[in-house]
C-alpha positions as CSV (number, residue, x, y, z in Angstrom):
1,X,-5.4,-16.3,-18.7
2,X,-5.0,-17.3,-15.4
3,X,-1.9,-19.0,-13.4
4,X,-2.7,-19.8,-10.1
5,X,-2.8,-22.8,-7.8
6,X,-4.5,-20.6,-4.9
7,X,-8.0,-19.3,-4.5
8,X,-9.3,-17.6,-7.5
9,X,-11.1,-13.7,-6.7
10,X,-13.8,-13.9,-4.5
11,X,-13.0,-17.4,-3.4
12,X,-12.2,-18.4,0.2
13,X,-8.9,-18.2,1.5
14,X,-7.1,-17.6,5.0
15,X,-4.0,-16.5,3.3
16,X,-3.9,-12.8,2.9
17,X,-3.2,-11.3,-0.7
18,X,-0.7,-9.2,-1.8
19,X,-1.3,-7.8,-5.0
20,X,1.3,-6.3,-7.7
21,X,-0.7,-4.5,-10.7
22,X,2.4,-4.9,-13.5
23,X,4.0,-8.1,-14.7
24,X,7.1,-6.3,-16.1
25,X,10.9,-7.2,-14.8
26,X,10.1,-5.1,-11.4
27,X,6.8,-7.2,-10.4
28,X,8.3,-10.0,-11.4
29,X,11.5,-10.3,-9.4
30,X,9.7,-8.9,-6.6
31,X,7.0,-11.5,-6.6
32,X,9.9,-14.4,-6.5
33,X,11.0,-12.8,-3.9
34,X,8.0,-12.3,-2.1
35,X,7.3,-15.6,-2.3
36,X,10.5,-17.2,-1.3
37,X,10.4,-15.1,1.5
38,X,6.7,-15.5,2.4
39,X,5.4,-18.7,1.2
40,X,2.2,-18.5,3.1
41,X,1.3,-14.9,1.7
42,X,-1.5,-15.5,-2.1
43,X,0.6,-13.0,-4.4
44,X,-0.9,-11.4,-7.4
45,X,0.0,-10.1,-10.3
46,X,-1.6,-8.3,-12.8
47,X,-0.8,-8.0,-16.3
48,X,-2.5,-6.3,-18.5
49,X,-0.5,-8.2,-21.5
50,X,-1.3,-11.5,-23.0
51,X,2.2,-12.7,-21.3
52,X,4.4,-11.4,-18.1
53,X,7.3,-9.8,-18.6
54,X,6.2,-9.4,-22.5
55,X,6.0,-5.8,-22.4
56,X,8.9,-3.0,-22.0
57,X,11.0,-5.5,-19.9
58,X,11.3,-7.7,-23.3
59,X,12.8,-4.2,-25.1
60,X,15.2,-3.4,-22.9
61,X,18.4,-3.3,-25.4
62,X,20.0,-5.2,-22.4
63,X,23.3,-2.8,-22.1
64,X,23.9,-3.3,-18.2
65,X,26.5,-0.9,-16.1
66,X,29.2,-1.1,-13.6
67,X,28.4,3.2,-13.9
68,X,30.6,4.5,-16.3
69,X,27.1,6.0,-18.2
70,X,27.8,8.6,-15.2
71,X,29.6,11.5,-14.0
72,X,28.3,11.3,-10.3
73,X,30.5,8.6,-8.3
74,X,27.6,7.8,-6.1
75,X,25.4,6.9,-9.4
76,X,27.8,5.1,-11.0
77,X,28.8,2.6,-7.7
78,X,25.3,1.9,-7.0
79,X,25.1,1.0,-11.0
80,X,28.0,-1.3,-10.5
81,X,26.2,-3.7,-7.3
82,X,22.8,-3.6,-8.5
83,X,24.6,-4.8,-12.0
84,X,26.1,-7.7,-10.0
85,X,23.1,-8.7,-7.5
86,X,21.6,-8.7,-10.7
87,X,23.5,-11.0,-12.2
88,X,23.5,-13.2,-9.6
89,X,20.2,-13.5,-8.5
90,X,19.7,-15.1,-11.7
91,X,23.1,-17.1,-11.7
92,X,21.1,-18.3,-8.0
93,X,18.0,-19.3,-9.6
94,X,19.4,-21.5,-12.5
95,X,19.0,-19.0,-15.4
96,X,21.2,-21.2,-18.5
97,X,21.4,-17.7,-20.6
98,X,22.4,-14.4,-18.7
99,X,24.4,-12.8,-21.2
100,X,23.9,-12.8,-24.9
101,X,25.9,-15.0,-27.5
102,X,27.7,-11.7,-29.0
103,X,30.2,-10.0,-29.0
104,X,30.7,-8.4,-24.9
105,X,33.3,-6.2,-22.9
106,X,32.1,-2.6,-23.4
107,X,33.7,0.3,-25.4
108,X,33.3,3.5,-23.8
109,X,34.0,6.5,-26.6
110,X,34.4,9.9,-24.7
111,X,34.1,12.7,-26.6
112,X,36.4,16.2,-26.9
113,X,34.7,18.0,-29.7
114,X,31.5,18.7,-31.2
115,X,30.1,15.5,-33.2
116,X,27.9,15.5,-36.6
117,X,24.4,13.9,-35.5
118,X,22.3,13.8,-38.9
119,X,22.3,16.9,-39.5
120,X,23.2,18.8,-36.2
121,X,26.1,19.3,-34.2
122,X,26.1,18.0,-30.7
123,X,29.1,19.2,-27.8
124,X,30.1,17.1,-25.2
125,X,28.0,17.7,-21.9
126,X,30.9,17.0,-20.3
127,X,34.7,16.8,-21.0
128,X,36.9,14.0,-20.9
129,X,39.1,15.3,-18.4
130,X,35.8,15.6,-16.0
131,X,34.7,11.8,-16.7
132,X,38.2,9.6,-16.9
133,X,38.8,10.8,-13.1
134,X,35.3,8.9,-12.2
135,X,36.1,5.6,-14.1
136,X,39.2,5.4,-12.0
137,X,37.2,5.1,-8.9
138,X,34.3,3.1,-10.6
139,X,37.4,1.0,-10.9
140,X,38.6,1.2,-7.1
141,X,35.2,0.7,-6.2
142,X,35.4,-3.0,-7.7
143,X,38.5,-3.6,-6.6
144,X,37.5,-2.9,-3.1
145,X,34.4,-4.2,-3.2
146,X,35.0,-7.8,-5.6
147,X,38.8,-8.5,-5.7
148,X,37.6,-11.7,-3.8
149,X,33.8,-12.2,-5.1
150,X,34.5,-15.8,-7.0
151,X,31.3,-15.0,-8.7
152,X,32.4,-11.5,-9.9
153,X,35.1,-13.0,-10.9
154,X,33.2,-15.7,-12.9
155,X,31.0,-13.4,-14.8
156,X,33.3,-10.2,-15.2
157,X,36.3,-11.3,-14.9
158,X,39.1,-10.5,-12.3
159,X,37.8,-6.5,-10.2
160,X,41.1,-4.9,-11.4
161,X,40.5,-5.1,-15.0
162,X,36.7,-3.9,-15.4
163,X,38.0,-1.4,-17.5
164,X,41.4,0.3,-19.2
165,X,41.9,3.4,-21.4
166,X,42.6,2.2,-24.9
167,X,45.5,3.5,-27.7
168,X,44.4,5.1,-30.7
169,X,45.2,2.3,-32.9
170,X,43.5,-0.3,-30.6
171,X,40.0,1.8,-31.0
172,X,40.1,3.2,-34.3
173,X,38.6,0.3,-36.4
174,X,35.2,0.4,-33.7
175,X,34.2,4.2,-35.1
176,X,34.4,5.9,-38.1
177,X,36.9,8.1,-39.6
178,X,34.8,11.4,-39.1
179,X,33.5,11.1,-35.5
180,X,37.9,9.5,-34.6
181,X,39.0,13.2,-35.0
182,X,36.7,14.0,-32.2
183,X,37.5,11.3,-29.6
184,X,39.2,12.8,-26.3
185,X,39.8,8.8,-25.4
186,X,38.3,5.6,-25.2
187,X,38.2,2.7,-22.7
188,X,37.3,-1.4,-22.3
189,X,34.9,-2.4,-19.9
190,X,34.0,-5.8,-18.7
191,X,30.5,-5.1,-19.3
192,X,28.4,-7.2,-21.2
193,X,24.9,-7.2,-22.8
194,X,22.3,-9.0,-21.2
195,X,20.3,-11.8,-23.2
196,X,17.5,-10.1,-22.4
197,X,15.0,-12.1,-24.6
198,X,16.4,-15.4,-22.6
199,X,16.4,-13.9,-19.2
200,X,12.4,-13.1,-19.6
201,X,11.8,-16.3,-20.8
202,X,13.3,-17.9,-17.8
203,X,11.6,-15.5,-15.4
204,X,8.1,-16.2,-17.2
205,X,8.4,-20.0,-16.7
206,X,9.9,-20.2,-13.6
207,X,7.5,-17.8,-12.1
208,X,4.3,-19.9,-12.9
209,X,5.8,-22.8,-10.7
210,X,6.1,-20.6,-8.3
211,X,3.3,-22.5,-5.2
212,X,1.7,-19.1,-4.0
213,X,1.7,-17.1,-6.9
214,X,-1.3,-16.4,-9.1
215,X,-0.8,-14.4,-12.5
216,X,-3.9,-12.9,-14.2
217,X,-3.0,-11.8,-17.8
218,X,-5.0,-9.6,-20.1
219,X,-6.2,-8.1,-17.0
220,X,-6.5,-4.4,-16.9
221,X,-6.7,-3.0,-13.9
222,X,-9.2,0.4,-14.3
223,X,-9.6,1.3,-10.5
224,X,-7.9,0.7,-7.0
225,X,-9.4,1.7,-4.0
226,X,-8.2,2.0,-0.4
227,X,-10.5,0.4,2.1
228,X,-10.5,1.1,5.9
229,X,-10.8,-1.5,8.4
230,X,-10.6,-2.5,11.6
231,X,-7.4,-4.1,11.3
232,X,-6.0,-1.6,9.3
233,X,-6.5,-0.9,5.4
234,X,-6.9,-3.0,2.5
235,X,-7.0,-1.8,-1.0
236,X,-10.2,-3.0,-4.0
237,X,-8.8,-3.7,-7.1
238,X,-11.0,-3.2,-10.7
239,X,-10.2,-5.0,-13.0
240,X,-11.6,-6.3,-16.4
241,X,-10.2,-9.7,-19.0
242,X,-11.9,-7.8,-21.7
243,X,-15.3,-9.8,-21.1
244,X,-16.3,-9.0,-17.5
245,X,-15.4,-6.9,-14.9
246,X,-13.4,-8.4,-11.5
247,X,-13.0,-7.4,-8.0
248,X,-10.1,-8.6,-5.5
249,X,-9.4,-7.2,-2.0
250,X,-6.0,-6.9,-1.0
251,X,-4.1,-6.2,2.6
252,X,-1.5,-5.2,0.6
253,X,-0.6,-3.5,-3.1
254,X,2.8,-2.7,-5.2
255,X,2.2,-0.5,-8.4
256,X,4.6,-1.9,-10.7
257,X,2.8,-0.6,-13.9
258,X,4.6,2.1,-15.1
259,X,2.6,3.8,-17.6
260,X,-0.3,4.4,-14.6
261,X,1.3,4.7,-11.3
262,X,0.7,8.3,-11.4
263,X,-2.6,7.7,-12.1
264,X,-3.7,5.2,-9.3
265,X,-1.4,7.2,-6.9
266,X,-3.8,9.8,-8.1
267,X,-7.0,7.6,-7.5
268,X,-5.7,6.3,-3.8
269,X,-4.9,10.2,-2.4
270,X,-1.2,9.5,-2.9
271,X,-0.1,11.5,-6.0
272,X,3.0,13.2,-6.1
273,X,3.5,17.2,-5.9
274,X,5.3,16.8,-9.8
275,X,4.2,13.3,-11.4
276,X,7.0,11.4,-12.7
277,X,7.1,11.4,-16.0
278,X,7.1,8.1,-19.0
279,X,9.0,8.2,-22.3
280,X,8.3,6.8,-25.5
281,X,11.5,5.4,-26.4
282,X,11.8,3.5,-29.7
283,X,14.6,1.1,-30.2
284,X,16.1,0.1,-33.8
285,X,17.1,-3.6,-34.5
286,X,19.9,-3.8,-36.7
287,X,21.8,-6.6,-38.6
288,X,24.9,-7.0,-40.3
289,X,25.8,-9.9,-42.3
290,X,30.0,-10.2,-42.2
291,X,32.9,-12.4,-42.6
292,X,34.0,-13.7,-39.8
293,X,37.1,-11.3,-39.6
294,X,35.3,-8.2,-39.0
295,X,33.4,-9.8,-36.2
296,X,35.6,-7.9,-33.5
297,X,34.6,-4.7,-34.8
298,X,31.6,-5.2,-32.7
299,X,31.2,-5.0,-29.3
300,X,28.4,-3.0,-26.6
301,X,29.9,0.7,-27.7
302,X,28.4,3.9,-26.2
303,X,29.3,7.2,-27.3
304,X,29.6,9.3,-24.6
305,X,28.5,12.8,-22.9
306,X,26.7,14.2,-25.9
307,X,25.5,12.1,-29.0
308,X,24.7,9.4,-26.9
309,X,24.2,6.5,-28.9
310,X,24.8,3.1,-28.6
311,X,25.0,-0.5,-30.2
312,X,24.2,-3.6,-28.1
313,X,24.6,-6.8,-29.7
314,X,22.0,-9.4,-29.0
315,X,23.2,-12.4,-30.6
316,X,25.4,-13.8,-33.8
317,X,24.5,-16.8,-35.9
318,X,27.5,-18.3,-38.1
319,X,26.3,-19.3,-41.3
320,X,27.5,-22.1,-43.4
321,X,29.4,-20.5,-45.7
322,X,31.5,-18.7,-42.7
323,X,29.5,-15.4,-42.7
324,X,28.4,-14.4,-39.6
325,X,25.1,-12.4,-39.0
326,X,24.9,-10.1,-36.1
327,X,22.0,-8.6,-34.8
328,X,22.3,-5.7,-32.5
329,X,20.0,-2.7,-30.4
330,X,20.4,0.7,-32.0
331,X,19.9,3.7,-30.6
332,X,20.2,7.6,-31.0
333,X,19.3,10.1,-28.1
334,X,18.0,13.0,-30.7
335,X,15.5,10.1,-32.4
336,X,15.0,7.5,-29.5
337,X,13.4,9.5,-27.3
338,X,9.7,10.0,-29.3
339,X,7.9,12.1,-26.8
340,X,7.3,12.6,-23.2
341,X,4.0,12.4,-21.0
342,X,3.2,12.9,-17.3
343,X,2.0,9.6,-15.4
344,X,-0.8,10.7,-13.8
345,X,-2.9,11.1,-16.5
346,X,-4.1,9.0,-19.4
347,X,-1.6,8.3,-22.0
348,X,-1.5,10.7,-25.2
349,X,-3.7,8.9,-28.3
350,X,-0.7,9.0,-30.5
351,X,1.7,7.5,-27.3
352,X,-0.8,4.6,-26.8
353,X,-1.3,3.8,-29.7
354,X,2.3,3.7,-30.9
355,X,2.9,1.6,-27.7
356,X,0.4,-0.7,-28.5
357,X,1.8,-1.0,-31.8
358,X,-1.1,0.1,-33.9
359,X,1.0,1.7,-36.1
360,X,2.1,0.5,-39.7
361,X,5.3,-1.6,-40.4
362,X,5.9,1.9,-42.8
363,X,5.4,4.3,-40.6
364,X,7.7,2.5,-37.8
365,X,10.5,1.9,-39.9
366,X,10.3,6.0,-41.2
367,X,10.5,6.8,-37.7
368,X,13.5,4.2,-36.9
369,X,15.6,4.7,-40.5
370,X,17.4,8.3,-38.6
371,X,18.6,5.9,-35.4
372,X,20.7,4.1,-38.0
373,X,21.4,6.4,-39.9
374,X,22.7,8.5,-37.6
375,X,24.6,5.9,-35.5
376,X,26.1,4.9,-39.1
377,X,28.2,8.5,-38.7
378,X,29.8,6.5,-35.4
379,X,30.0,3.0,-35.7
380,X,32.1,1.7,-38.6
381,X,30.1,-1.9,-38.3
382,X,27.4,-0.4,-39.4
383,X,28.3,0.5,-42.7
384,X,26.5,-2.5,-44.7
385,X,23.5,-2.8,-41.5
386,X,20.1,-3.8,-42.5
387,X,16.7,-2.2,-40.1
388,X,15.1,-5.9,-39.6
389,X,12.8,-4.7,-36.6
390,X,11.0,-1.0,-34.6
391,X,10.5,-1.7,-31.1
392,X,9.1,0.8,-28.7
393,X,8.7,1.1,-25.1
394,X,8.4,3.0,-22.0
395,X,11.2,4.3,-19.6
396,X,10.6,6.3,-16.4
397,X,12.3,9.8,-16.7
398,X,12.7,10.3,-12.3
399,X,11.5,13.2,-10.1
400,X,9.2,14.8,-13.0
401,X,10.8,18.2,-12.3
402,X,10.0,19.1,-16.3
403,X,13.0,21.4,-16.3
404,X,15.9,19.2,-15.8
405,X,15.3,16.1,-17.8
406,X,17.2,17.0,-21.4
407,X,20.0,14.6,-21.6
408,X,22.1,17.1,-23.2
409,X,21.8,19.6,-19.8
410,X,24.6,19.0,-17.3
411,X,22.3,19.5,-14.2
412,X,19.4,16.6,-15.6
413,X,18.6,14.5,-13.8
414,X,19.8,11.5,-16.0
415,X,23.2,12.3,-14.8
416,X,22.8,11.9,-11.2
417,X,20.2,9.1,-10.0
418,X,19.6,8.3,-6.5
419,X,16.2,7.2,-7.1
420,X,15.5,3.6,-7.8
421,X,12.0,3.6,-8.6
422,X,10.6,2.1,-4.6
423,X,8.9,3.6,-2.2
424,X,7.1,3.5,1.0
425,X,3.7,5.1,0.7
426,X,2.4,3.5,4.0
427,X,-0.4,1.3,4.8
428,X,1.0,-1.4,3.0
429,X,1.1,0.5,-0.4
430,X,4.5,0.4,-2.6
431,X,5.7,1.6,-6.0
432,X,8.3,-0.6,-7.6
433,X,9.1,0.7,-10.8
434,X,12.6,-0.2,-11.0
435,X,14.1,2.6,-13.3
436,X,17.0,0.4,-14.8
437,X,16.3,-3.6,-15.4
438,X,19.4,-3.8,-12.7
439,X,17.1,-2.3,-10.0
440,X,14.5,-5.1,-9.7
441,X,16.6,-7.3,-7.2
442,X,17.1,-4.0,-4.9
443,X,13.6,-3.0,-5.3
444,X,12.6,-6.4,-4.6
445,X,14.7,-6.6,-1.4
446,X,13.6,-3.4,0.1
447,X,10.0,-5.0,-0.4
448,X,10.6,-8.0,1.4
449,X,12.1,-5.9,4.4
450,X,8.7,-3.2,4.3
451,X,6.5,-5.9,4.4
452,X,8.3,-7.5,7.1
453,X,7.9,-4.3,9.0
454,X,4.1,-4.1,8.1
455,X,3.9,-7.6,9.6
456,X,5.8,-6.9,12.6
457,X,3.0,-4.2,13.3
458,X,0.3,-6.7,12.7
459,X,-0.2,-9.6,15.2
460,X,-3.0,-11.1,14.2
461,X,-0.2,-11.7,10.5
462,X,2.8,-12.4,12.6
463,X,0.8,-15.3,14.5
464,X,0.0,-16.5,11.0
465,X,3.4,-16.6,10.0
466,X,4.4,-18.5,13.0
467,X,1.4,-21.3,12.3
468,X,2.4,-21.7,8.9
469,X,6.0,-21.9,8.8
470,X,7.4,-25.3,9.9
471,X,4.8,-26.7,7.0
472,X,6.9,-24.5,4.8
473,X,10.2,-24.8,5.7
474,X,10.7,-28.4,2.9
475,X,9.4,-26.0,0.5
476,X,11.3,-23.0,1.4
477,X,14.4,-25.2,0.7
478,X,13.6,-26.8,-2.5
479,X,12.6,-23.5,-3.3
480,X,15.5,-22.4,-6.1
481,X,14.6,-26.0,-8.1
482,X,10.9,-25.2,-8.8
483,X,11.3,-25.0,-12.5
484,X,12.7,-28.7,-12.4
């Protein structure tokens, strides 16, 4: 299906098209702000699903981060602004539902000794003593940074309390009696679980009222191709809806498609010396149907620096009769992560087709049954929990060193990301992958200032610009209320 209320492929137009192959959360945001910025530029996304932002970005368990997932300071403070420009880029554009109606304000669980994991035993990767020194100055780092940030403040709460290290008796009813013997401490964050169902919703109508953007879905892009010209290159994009096959020229092109940027990097001369790699992860939907007084057993809860497993709650309904029903994100490191392929080849038969959910409702919840089981020896809400729903989904494991990826291996590259998932590739060529949902406003923002370069370097553009941008300015200002 097409969105568009510019010229179709092969049509006329004077505006010059910048296409994004991927309709996830990263093409998304950076198409908004593409086209805020640029109102005179035809942008196009690609999506090979029936819906933007219906893919991976609809599975994300939502479990933002002001860092404390981290043991590298420089991680975990870049966590912590991209979770708040996050937050308030959509606070900016008028999204009702940012957080999810649960339970929020995170419970960190740091472990000191070995835990039971089905049926191994999984150490710490690292020791308390090594992570509490870090949350202190994710801590600092707020306070610094927010202490006067009104919207911080209206979201998180006041800088100085994003987090605090918990008594025993305060945490002990959120865990089981066999993994409390192990805990070295345990601290509350202000962190809260996105609503991340509500969030893409949002995104998906407001985009389509967006004036220059056009949005092909069920599009699947086969080929890209770099074209040189006279005024510099220009990249053909194959594509097929299933029942012919499409051409578009664009001046410029952002991968955003996570599953295949190695392989058009591949197809364009740009491909990595190590591809990146993508990850089958498979999420477990939970519910627990409780009386209203156990309802603050549950909150976000991570179990830190070895079993790493988590609970995200996604929204409680109160029933009637006083009962609450909670439904949560589960998952379990040793059984999440399903298997790992490099991105610049075609996926594995049994990856695609498990990501394409050609898979039985049996054989999903066989593979999802050890997540909660598991993350029953840790969580004492889920004692009574009920698998209602398998989804699965890729995530973007950075560098693609293949030696240093294991969670459970101090030097992975898990714990110490400085990569966002942007990049430069010249010629008016990006990659926007966005390796956390937080990213996408970053990523977006370093697009908007590349392009702006690339423009810079291109008069015949920059005159174009100039032309067009006193028509625009009404529209650049009534800009945020498109979706009313």
């Amino acid at each position: 299906m097409r969105y568009s209320r510019f010229a179709g492929p092969n049509e006329a137009s004077d505006s010059p098209v910048f296409a994004i192959i991927g309709g996830g959360i990263a093409g998304s945001v950076q198409a908004i702000h593409l086209a805020e910025k640029y109102p005179w530029i035809n942008i196009h996304i690609f999506e090979k699903n029936k819906e933007i932002l219906s893919g991976t970005s609809s599975m994300n368990p939502g479990r933002p981060t002001f860092g404390f997932h981290y043991r590298h300071l420089e991680t975990a403070t870049f966590c912590q602004d991209n979770t708040v420009k996050f937050t308030k880029f959509l606070d900016s554009i008028g999204c009702p539902n940012i957080f999810a109606k649960a339970p929020q304000r995170g419970i960190y669980v740091l472990m000191k000794d070995a835990a039971q994991v089905l049926d191994s035993s999984v150490k710490p990767v690292f020791r308390p003593d090594e992570i509490e020194p870090i949350f202190e100055k994710i801590r600092d780092h707020a306070i610094e940074n927010y202490s006067f940030d009104e919207d911080f403040k209206k979201h998180f709460g006041p800088a100085d309390q994003i987090c605090r290290r918990l008594e025993k008796d305060e945490y002990k009813h959120f865990i089981t009696p066999e993994l409390f013997e192990g805990v070295g401490s345990c601290y509350e964050t202000a962190e809260k679980t996105f609503d991340t169902a509500g969030v893409c919703l949002f995104l998906r109508n407001y985009i389509k009222r967006v004036k220059n953007i056009t949005i092909s879905t069920e599009s699947n892009v086969t080929r890209v191709v770099r074209i040189q010209q006279p005024n510099g290159s220009s990249y053909q994009i194959n594509w097929t809806d299933g029942t012919k096959d499409c051409v578009e020229t664009a001046k410029f092109l952002t991968l955003a498609c996570w599953e295949r940027v190695g392989q058009f990097r591949k197809q364009l001369g740009k491909a990595e010396h190590q591809p990146t790699y993508n990850r089958l992860k498979m999420l477990a939907i939970v519910e627990m149907d409780i009386p209203a007084s156990r309802l603050d057993t549950i909150r976000p809860i991570f179990v830190a620096s070895g079993p790493f497993s988590m609970i995200s709650p996604q929204k409680c309904i109160e029933k009637p009769n006083g009962r609450i029903v909670c439904r949560c994100a589960c998952t379990l490191a040793v059984r999440t992560n399903v298997m790992t392929a490099p991105d610049d080849r075609p996926l594995p038969a049994q990856y695609d087709k498990i990501l394409q959910g050609r898979i039985s409702a049996e054989a999903k919840r066989k593979m999802a049954m050890p997540i909660l089981e598991g993350a029953r020896q840790f969580f004492a809400c889920l004692s009574d929990a009920k698998l209602v729903d398998v989804r699965f989904g890729t995530v973007r494991v950075p560098f693609g060193g293949g030696n240093a990826v294991d969670l459970h291996d101090p030097a992975s590259e898990h714990h110490s990301r400085d990569y966002p998932g942007c990049s430069n590739l010249g010629e008016g060529l990006f990659v926007n992958e966005a390796m956390k949902m937080i990213y996408s406003v970053y990523n977006a923002e370093m697009m908007v200032d590349w392009l702006r370069a690339e423009l810079n370097g291109n008069r015949v553009l920059e005159a174009k610009e100039t032309e067009k941008v006193v028509q625009n300015v009404y529209y650049n200002r009534k800009y945020v209320h498109a979706t009313e």
